[in-house]
N, C-alpha and C positions, 0 to 999 in steps of 0.2 A: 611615549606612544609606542604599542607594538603593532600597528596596522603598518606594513611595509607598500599596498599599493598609494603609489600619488592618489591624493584627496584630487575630486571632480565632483560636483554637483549636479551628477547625473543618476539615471535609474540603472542605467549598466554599471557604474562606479559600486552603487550599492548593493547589486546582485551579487557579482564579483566579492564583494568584500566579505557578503554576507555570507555566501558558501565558501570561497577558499582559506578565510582567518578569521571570522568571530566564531565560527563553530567549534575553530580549533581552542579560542581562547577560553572557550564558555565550560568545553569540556575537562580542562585545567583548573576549574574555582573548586572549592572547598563542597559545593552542594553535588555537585555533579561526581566527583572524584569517590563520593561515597557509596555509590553506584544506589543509592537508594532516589525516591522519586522524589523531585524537585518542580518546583514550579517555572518554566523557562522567562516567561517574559519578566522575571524582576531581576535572575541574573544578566537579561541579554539587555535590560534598561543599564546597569551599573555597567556592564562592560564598554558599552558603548559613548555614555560619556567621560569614561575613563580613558577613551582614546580618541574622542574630538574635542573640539572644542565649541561651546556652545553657540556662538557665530554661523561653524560649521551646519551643524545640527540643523540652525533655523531657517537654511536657506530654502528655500522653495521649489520644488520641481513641476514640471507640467505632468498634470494627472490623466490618466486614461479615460476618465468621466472629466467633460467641461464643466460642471458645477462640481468639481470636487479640489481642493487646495491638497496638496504633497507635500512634504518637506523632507529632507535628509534624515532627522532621525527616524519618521514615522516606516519610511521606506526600508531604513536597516532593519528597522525592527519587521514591518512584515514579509523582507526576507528572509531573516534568520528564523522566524519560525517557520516559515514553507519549505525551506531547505532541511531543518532538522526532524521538521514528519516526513517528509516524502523522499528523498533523496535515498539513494538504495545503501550507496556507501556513508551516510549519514551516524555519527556516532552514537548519535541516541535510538532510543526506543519513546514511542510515542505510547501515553497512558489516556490520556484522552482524559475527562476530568478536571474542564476548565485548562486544560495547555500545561498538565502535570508531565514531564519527560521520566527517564533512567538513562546513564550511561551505559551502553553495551559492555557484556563481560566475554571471557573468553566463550563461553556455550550460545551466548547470541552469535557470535561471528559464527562458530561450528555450523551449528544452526542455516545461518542464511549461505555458507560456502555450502553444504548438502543441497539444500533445497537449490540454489542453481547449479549445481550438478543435475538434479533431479529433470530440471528446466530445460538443460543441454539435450535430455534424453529425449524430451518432449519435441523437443526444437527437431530434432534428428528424425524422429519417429513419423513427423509431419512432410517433412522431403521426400522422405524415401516411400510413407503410404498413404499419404494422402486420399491417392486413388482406390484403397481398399476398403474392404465391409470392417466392419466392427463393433464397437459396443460406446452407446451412452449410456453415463451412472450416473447416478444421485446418489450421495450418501449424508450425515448429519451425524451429530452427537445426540446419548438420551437425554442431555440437559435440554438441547435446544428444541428438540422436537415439541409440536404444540398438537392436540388433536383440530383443534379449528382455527384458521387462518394460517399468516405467513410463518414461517421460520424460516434462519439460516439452511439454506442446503448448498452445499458444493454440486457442481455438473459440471462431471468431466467426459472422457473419452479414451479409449484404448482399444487398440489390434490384438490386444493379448488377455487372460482372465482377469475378471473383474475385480476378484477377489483380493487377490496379487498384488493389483496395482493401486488399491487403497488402501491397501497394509503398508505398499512403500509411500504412500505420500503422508499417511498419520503417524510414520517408523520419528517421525522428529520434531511431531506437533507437541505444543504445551496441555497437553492434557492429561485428565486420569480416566477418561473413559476411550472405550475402545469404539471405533465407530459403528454406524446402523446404515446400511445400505437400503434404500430406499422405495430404489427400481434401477431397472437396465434393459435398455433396448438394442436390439441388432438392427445395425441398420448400413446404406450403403453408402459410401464414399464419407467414413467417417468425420474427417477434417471439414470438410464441406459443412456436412450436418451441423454439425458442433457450433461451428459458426454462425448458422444461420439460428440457431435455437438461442444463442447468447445473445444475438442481435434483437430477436422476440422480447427479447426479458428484458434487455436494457432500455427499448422504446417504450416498454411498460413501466421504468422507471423501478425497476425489481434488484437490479445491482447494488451489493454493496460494496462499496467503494474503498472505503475506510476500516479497509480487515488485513490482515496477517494473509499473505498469497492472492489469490487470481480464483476467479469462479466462485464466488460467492451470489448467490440470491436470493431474493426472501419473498419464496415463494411455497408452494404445496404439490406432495408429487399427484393429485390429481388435475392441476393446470401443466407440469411438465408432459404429464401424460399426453394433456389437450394437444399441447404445441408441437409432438414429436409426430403426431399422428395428423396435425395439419401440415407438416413438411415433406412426413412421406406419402399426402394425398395431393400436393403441388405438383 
């Protein structure tokens, strides 16, 4: 066995194991090491009875639904995969596609060390102006854009040109198109704003969730329109 923490038949036994060492072990097999895309849950089914033992496996946990049975392996298992989508420092890349992975290469680390640099900025940018005018944008790719109904669009915010600061945030996206700015409004106490407009969208159920960065939704710039113009008539 190379699971080093003591076995417990617990749900924190299984979180624990499943983020600090089958990730690790998973990303060490022969599928993953190729860095091409793998399907997770049949390596994360081998690894795991390769280092319990099936006694182990079946014992039972108390589940968070009273009508629902738990046990040790099902547990590991749906750790290991919530950990290797979501987790930031996560070694995989998630494909989506039935629970298809990639091991990250050095340009995905690149990648995600810029982008929270990029984040740092944002972080910094919000302390210090929160209380300032500034600018909300929407922008999108030509692929995504639709003439009728939703598409992907990003909404962000900046104190500084519009232009600028969507060139730096698409300087490290996976794409070959250049993006499409959609609209941009001046408005005041930007951070504010921003907030309350992402708030709009997410109670509409407009977020997407399960994307590459933050500010995504799937929506149309003549409802952002609606919403920007009902915040600054509150």
């Amino acid at each position: 066995m190379s699971i080093k923490t003591p076995f417990e038949p617990t749900k924190s036994f299984c979180y624990r194991v499943a983020r600090y060492e089958l990730l690790d072990l998973i990303a060490q097999e022969p599928e993953a090491k190729t860095h091409q895309p793998f399907r997770m849950i049949e390596v994360t089914r081998r690894i795991i009875q390769n280092n319990f033992t099936q006694e182990q496996l079946a014992i039972e946990i108390p589940a968070a639904q009273a009508d629902r049975i738990d046990n040790v392996f099902g547990s590991l298992k749906f750790f290991v995969q919530l950990h290797a989508k979501r987790l930031a420092d996560s070694p995989f890349v998630w494909l989506g596609n039935g629970g298809m992975y990639r091991l990250k290469d050095p340009s995905d680390l690149e990648r995600e060390i810029e982008e929270a640099e990029s984040e740092a900025l944002e972080i910094d940018e919000d302390e210090e102006q929160s209380e300032y005018d500034g600018w909300i944008y929407a922008f999108s790719f030509p692929l995504l854009t639709k003439q009728q109904g939703d598409f992907p669009i990003k909404i962000g915010k900046t104190t500084q040109d519009v232009d600028a600061r969507v060139a730096h945030q698409c300087r490290t996206s996976a794409t070959f198109e250049n993006p499409t700015i959609l609209g941009r409004w001046r408005v005041n106490r930007v951070t504010a704003f921003e907030q309350a407009l992402h708030a709009m969208l997410k109670v509409k159920g407009k977020w997407r969730e399960n994307v590459p960065g933050t500010e995504w939704f799937d929506t149309t710039p003549p409802e952002i329109e609606r919403l920007v113009k009902v915040i600054n008539e509150s």
